[in-house]
C-alpha positions as CSV (number, residue, x, y, z in Angstrom):
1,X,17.0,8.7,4.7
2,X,13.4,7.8,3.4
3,X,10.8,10.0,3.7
4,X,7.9,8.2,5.1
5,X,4.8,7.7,3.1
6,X,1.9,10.4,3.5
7,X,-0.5,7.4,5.8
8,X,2.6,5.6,7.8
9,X,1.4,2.1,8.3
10,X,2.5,-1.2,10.2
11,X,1.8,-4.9,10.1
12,X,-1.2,-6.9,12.2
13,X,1.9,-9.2,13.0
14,X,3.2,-6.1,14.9
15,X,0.4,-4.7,16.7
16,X,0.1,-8.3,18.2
17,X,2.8,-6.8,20.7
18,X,0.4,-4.7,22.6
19,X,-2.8,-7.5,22.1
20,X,-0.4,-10.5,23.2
21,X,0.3,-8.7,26.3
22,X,-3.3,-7.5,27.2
23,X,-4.4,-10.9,26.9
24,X,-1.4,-12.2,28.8
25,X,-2.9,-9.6,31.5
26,X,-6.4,-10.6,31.4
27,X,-7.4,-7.8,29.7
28,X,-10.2,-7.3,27.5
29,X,-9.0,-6.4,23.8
30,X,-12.3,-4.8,22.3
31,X,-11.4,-1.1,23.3
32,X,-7.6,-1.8,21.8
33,X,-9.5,-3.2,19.0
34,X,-12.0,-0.5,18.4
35,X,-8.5,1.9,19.0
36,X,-7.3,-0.2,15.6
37,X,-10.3,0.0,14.1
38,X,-10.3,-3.7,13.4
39,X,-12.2,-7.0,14.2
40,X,-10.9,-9.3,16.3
41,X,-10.3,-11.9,13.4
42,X,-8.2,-9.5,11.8
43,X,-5.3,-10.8,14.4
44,X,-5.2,-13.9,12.2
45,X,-4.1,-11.7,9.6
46,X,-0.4,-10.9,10.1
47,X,0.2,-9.6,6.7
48,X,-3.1,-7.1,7.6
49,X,-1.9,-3.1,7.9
50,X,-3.0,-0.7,10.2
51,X,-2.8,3.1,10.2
52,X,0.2,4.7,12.4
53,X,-2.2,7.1,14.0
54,X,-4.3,3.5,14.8
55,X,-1.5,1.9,16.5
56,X,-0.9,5.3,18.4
57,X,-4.5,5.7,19.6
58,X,-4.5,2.0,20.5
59,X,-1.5,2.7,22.7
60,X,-3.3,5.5,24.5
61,X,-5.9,3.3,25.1
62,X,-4.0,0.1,26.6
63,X,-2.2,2.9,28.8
64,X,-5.6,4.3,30.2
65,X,-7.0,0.9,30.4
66,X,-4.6,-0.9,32.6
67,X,-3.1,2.0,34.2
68,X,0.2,0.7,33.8
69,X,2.9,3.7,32.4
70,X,5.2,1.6,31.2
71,X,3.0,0.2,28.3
72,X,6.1,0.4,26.0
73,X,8.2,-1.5,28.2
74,X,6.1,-4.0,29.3
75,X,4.9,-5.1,26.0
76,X,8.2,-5.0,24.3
77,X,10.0,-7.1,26.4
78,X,7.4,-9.8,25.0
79,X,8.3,-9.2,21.4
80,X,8.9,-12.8,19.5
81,X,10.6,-13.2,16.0
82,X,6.8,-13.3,14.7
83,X,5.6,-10.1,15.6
84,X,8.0,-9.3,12.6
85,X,6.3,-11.2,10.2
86,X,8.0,-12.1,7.0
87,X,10.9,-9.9,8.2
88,X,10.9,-12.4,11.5
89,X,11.1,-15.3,9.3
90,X,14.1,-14.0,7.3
91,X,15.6,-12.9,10.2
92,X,15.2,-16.4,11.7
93,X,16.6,-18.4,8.4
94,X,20.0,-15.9,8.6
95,X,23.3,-17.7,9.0
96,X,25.0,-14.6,11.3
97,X,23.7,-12.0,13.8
98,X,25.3,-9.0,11.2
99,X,23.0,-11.2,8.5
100,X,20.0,-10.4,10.7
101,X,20.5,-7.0,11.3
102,X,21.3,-6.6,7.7
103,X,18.0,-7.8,7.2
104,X,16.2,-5.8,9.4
105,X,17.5,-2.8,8.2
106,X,16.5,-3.6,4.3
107,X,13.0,-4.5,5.0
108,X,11.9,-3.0,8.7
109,X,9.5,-0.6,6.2
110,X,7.8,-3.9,5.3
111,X,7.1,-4.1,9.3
112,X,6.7,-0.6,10.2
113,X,6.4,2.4,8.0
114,X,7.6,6.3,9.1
115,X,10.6,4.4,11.1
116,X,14.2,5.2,10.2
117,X,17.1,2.7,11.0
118,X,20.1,2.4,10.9
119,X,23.4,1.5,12.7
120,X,27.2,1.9,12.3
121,X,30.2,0.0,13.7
122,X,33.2,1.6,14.9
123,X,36.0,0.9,17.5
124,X,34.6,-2.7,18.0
125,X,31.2,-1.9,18.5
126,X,27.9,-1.8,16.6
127,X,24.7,0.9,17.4
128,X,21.4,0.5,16.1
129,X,19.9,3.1,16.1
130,X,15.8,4.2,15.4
131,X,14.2,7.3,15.3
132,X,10.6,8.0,15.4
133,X,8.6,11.0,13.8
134,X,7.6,13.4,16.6
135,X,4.4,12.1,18.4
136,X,2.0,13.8,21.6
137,X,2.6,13.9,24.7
138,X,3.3,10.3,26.3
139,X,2.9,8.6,23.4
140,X,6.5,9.8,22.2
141,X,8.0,7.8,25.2
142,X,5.8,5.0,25.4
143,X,6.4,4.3,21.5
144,X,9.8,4.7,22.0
145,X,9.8,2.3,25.3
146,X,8.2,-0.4,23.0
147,X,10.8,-0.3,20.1
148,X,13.8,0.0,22.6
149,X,12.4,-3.1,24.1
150,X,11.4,-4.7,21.6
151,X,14.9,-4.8,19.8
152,X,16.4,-5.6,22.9
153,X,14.0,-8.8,23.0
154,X,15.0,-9.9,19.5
155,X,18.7,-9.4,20.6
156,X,18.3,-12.0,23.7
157,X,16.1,-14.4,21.3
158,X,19.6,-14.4,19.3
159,X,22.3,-13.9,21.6
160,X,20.6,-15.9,24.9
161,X,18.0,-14.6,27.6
162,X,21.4,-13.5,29.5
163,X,22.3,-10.7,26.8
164,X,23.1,-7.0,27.7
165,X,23.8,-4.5,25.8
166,X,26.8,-1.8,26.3
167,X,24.0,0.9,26.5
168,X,20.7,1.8,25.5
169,X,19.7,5.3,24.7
170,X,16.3,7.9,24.6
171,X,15.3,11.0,22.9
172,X,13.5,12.1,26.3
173,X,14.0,13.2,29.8
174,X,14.8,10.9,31.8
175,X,11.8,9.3,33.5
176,X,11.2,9.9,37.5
177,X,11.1,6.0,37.8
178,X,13.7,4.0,37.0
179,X,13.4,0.5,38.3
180,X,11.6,-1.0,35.6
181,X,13.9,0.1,32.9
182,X,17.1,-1.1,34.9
183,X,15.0,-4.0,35.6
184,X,14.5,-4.6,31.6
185,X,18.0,-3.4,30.2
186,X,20.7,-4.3,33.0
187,X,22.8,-1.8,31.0
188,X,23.9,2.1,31.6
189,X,20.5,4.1,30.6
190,X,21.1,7.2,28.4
191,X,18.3,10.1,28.3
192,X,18.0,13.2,26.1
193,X,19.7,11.6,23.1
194,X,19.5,12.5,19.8
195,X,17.6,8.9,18.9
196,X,16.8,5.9,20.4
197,X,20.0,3.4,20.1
198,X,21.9,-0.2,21.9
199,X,25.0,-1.1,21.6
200,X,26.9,-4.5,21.4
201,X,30.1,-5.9,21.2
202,X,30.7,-6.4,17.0
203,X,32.7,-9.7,18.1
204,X,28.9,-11.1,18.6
205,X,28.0,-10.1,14.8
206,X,30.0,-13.1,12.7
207,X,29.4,-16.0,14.9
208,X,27.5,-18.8,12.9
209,X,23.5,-19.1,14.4
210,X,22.3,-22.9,14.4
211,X,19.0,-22.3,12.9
212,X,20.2,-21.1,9.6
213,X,18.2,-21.7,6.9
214,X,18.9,-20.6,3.3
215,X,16.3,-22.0,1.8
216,X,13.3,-20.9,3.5
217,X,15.5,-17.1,3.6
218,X,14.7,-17.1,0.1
219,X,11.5,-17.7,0.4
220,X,10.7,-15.1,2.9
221,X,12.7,-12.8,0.9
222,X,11.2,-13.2,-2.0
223,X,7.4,-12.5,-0.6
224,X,9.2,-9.4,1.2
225,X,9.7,-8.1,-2.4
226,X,6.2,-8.9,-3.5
227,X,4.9,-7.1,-0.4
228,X,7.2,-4.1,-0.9
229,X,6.4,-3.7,-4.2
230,X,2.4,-4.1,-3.1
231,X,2.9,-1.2,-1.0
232,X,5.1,0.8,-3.0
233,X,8.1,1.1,-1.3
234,X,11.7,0.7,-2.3
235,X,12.6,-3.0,-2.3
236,X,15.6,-2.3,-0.9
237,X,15.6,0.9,1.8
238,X,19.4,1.0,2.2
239,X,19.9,1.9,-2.1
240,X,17.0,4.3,-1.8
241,X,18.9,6.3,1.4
242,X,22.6,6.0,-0.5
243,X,20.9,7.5,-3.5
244,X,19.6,10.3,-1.9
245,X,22.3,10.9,-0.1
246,X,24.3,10.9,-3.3
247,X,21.7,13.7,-4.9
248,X,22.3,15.9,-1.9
249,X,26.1,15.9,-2.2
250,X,26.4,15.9,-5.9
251,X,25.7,19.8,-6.6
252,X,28.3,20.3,-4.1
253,X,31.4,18.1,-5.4
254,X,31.8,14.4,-6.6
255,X,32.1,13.1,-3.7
256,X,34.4,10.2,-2.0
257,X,32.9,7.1,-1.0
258,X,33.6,7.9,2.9
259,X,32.0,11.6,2.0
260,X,28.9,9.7,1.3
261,X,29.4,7.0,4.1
262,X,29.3,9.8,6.1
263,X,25.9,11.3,5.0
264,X,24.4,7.7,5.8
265,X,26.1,7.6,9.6
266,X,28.2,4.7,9.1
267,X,31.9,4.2,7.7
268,X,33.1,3.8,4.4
269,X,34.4,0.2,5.3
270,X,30.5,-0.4,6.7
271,X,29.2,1.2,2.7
272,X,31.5,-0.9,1.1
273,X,30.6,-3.8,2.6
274,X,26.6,-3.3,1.9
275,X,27.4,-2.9,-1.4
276,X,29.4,-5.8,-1.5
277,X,26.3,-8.2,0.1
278,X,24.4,-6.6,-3.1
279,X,27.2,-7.6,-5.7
280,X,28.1,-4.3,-6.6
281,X,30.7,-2.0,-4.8
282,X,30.9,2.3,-4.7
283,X,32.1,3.5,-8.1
284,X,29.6,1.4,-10.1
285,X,26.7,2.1,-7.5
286,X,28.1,5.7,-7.9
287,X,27.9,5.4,-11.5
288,X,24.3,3.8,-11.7
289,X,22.7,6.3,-9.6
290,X,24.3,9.3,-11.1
291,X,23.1,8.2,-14.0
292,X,19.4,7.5,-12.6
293,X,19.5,11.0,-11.6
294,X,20.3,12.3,-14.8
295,X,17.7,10.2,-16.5
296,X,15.0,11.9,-14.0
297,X,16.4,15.2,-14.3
298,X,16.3,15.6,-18.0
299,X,12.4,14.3,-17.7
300,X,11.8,17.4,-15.7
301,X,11.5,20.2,-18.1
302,X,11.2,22.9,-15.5
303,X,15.3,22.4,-15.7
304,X,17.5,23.5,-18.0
305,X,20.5,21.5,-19.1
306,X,23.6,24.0,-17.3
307,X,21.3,23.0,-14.3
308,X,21.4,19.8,-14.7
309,X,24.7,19.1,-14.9
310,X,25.5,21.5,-11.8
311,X,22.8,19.2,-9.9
312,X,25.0,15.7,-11.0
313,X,28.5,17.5,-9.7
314,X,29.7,18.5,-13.3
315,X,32.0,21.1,-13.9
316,X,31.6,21.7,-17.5
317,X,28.4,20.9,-19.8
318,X,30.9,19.1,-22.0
319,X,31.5,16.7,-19.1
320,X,27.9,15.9,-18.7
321,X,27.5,15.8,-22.4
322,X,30.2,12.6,-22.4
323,X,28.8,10.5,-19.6
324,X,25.2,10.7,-21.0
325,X,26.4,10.0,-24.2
326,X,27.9,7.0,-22.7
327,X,25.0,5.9,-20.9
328,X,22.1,6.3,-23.4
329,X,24.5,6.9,-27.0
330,X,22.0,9.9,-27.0
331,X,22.9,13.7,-26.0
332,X,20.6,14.9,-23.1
333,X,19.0,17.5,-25.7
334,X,18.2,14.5,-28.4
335,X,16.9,12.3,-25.2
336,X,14.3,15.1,-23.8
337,X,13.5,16.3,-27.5
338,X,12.2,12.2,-28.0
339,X,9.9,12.4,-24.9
C-alpha cells in the first residue's frame, strides 16, 4: 500500500462532517475552529487542507464539548456526497455503484491523506475495507466510528435510506454500549478486527444509477489530477500499491498475476479487471513497471548490477542484460555510465 506522506492531511470539504453536525446541534464552532486552526471562512473553502493531527485535536474537542461519546457515529451518519469534494462529484456523475467505489478507491488520497483502502469481492460479496494509522486513546475509536459511518451514509445516498449492509467491522473492543451502533448499522457488529470493513451483496454493484453523468465525471476527474499532482501524490493510488507490491515480490520469483492479486487483498479476476478500466491488462502493466524499476535502480549507484537484476526477479545477468536492452536499446552499464 502507500505510505502516507510525512504531515497526513484532509480536505475543508471533509472536516465539514464534524462542523455540519455541531451546528446542526446548536453548538458553537469557535473551539472546533481554533482545534483546526482555521477561520471560520475557511469552511467556504472545500478544496482548503488541514493537518491530520488538526482534524484529531478538533475531534477531541467536539467530544469534550458536547459530551456526547459517540462523536464518530453521530457525525458520520450525516456525511453527504459533498463532504468528498471533487471525489463526491465524480462519485455522483458515475454510471454503476462498482464505478463509484472504483472511484473512491483511486482518489480517497485527494480527500483524506494516511488512509488505506481497499476492498475485494469474492463468493458474491464485496468488502471495503479502511485502515487507519494508530491514533490515542479514544480518538482511535471515535475516528474509526466516523469513517465506518460515514461510508455507510454514502452507501444509503446510493443504494436508498433502507440499505444494510451484511456486516460492519472494528479494529477495537467492543464498546460497553451498543444501542446506538445497532441503531446506525442494522447489521451484525464485528469487534477486534483486523480493520474497519462493510459488506454488500456484489449483485448491487452493476445496476445502472440515474444520475449518471459522463460529462461532468470528466470534469471532476480531471481537476482530481490537477489536485493530486498539486499535492504530490500518485494520480492514480491503485498503480502506485500494484507497483510496490510488484517490487516486493520480484527478488523472490516472477511472480503470477494471482501471486500479486494476492499481495493487494483482492483476486486475480478483481486485478484484471482494474487494469482493464485503465486500458492495459497484467503482462504489459507487469512489463511497464518492471521496467520502471529497473530504470530507478540503475540511477542508484549504491547498487551494483548482479544486484539489480536479483532485485527485478532475474536469474541470470544475461537475462536482465536482454530486457533492458529492449526497453532503452542501451545496456544497463552504457545507461548509468551516461548519467
Amino acid at each position: 500500500m502507500i505510505l502516507p506522506p510525512e504531515t497526513p492531511t484532509l480536505t475543508m470539504a471533509y472536516c465539514r462532517v464534524l462542523t455540519d453536525w455541531l451546528q446542526s446541534r446548536g453548538q458553537a464552532l469557535e473551539p472546533v475552529l481554533a482545534a483546526l486552526d482555521v477561520p471560520g471562512a475557511a469552511l467556504a473553502d472545500p478544496d482548503r487542507r488541514v493537518s491530520r493531527l488538526r482534524f484529531n485535536a478538533a475531534l477531541e474537542c467536539a467530544i469534550e464539548q458536547t459530551g456526547d461519546p459517540h462523536v464518530g457515529l453521530h457525525a458520520g451518519e450525516r456525511v453527504r456526497p459533498a463532504h468528498y469534494g471533487v471525489v463526491g462529484y465524480i462519485m455522483m456523475s458515475c454510471g454503476t455503484s462498482r464505478q463509484i467505489i472504483e472511484t473512491h478507491q483511486r482518489w480517497h488520497q485527494l480527500v483524506m491523506q494516511g488512509v488505506e483502502l481497499d476492498y475485494e469481492e469474492a463468493d458474491g460479496l464485496l468488502r471495503l475495507r479502511e485502515t487507519l494509522p494508530p491514533l490515542p486513546g479514544l480518538l482511535t475509536r471515535a475516528a474509526g466510528e466516523c469513517h465506518a459511518a460515514s461510508m455507510l451514509s454514502f452507501a444509503r445516498w446510493v443504494f436508498g435510506s433502507q440499505f444494510r449492509p451484511l456486516d460492519v467491522s472494528f479494529p477495537y473492543p467492543e464498546p460497553a454500549q451498543l444501542d446506538e451502533y445497532r441503531r446506525i448499522f442494522q447489521c451484525p457488529l464485528r469487534f477486534d478486527a483486523p480493520c474497519f470493513s462493510l459488506s454488500i451483496h456484489n449483485g448491487l454493484l452493476d445496476r445502472p444509477l440515474p444520475q449518471a453523468d459522463p460529462e461532468l465525471r470528466q470534469m471532476m476527474e480531471a481537476k482530481a489530477q490537477r489536485q493530486a499532482k498539486e499535492l504530490g501524490l500518485e494520480a492514480d493510488p491503485f498503480m502506485a500499491q500494484l507497483r510496490a507490491a510488484i517490487a516486493r515480490l520480484l527478488p523472490q520469483a516472477v511472480p503470477e498475476m494471482d501471486q500479486v492479486a494476492a499481495a493487494l487483498n483482492i483476486s486475480g479476476r478483481t486485478l484484471q479487471r482494474r487494469l482493464q478500466q485503465r486500458g492495459s491488462h497484467f503482462k504489459a502493466a507487469f512489463d511497464d513497471m518492471r521496467r520502471d524499476l529497473a530504470l530507478g535502480y540503475v540511477r542508484d549507484p549504491q547498487l551494483s548490477l548482479v544486484d539489480i537484476a536479483f532485485l527485478l526477479g532475474f536469474s541470470q545477468q544475461s537475462a536482465f542484460n536482454r530486457a533492458f536492452r529492449r526497453w532503452t536499446e542501451s545496456t544497463p552499464g552504457a545507461y548509468r555510465d551516461a548519467l
